[in-house]
C-alpha positions in Angstrom: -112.1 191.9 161.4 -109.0 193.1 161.0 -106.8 194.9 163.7 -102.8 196.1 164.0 -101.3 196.1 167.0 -98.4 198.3 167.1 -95.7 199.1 170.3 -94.9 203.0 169.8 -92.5 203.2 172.9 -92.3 202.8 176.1 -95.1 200.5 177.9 -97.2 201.4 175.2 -99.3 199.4 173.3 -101.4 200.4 170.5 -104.7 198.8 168.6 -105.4 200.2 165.0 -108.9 198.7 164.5 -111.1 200.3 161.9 -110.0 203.8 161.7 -109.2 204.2 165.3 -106.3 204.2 167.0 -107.0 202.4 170.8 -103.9 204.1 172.8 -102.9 202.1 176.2 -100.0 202.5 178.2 -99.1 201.2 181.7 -99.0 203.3 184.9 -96.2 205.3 186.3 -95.6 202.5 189.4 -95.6 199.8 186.1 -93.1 201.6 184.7 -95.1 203.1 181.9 -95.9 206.7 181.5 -99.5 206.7 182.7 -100.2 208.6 179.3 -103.5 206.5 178.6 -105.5 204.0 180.4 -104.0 200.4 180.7 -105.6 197.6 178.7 -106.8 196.2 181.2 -108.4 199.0 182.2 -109.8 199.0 178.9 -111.4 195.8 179.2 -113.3 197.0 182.3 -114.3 199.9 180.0 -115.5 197.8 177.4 -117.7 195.6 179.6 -119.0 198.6 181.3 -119.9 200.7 178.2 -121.3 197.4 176.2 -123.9 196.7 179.3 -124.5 200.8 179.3 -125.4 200.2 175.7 -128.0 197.7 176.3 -129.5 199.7 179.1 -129.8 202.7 177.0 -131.0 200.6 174.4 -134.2 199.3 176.8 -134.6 202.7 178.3 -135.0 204.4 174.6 -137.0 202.0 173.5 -139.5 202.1 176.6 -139.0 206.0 176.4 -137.8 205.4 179.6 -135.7 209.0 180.2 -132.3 208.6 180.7 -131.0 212.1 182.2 -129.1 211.7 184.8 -128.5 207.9 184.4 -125.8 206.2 185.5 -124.3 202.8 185.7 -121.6 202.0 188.7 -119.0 199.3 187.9 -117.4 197.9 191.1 -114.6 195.1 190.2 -113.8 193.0 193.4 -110.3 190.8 193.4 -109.8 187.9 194.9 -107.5 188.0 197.5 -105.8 184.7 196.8 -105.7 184.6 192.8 -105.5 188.1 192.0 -108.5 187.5 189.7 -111.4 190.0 189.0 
């Protein structure tokens, strides 16, 4: 597994991993341009979309339909670490 990480600019930061370029940038009040989501934001994403994967995965195989489907993601802080 190979990946690049490259800094176009700005608060941007940039993953090439294969044959995709991952754009994140921080927002406006971070002093970034708010022009894609943060990486942390993509983490979230990522954990999100992996269990939407498995669920779709069990639904399919079950025939369970899946119209209209929808996961929620709720991430709560901790007031006294800062920690999700």
């Amino acid at each position: 597994m190979d990946m690049e990480v490259v800094f176009p600019g700005g608060k941007k930061v940039n993953a090439l991993y294969k044959g995709f370029i991952i754009e994140t940038d921080q927002p406006e009040h971070d002093g970034g341009g708010g022009s894609a989501p943060s990486p942390f934001d993509l983490f979230l994403a990522s954990i999100g979309t992996c269990v939407g994967f498995y669920v779709l995965s069990f639904c399919q195989e079950r025939r369970i339909p899946t119209a209209g489907l929808k996961l929620n993601l709720q991430a709560e802080r901790n007031q006294e670490t800062g920690l999700i």
